[in-house]
N, C-alpha and C positions, 0 to 999 in steps of 0.2 A: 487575399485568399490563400498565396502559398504560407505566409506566415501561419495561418492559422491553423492549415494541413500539416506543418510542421512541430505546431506545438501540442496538437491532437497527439501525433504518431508518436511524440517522445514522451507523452504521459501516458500513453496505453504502453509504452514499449517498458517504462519502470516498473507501471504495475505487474507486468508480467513479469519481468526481470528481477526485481527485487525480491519477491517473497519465494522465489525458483533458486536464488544462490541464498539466502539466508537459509532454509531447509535444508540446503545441503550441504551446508557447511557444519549440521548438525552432527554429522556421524554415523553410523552404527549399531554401537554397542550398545545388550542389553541392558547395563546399567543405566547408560544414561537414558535409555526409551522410560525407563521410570522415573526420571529425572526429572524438574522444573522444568520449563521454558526456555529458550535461552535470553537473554539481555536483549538482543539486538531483534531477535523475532518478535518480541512484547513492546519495542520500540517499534519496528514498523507497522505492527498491527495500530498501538495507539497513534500513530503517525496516520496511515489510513481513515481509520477511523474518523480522526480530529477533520482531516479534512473534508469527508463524505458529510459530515455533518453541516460544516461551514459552507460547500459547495448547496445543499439543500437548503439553507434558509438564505443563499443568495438568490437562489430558484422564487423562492416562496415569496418573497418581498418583491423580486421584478414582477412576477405574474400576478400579486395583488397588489400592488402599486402601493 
């Protein structure tokens, strides 16, 4: 049980953590607010993403067997 309370709290703690220092590590300036995306925010969003997806059809196949 602690392992598991453990491995909850560290993947809710990146989720929060991750996308909180990538934002802000954006900057400022008016130029760049019109600017692309940056590299690493497009990665962890596609990073996110990939996962929410995979965690969802591991849901969907345990509950319908």
């Amino acid at each position: 049980m602690k392992k598991k309370v453990s491995i909850i709290t560290a993947i809710t703690f990146l989720l929060f953590f991750l996308p909180t220092q990538i934002l802000a590590a954006g900057g400022g300036g008016a130029e760049e607010a019109a600017s692309e995306p940056s590299g690493m925010l497009v990665l962890a969003l596609t990073v996110m993403s990939l996962l929410t997806l995979i965690v969802m059809m591991v849901f969907s196949f345990r509950d319908n067997g």
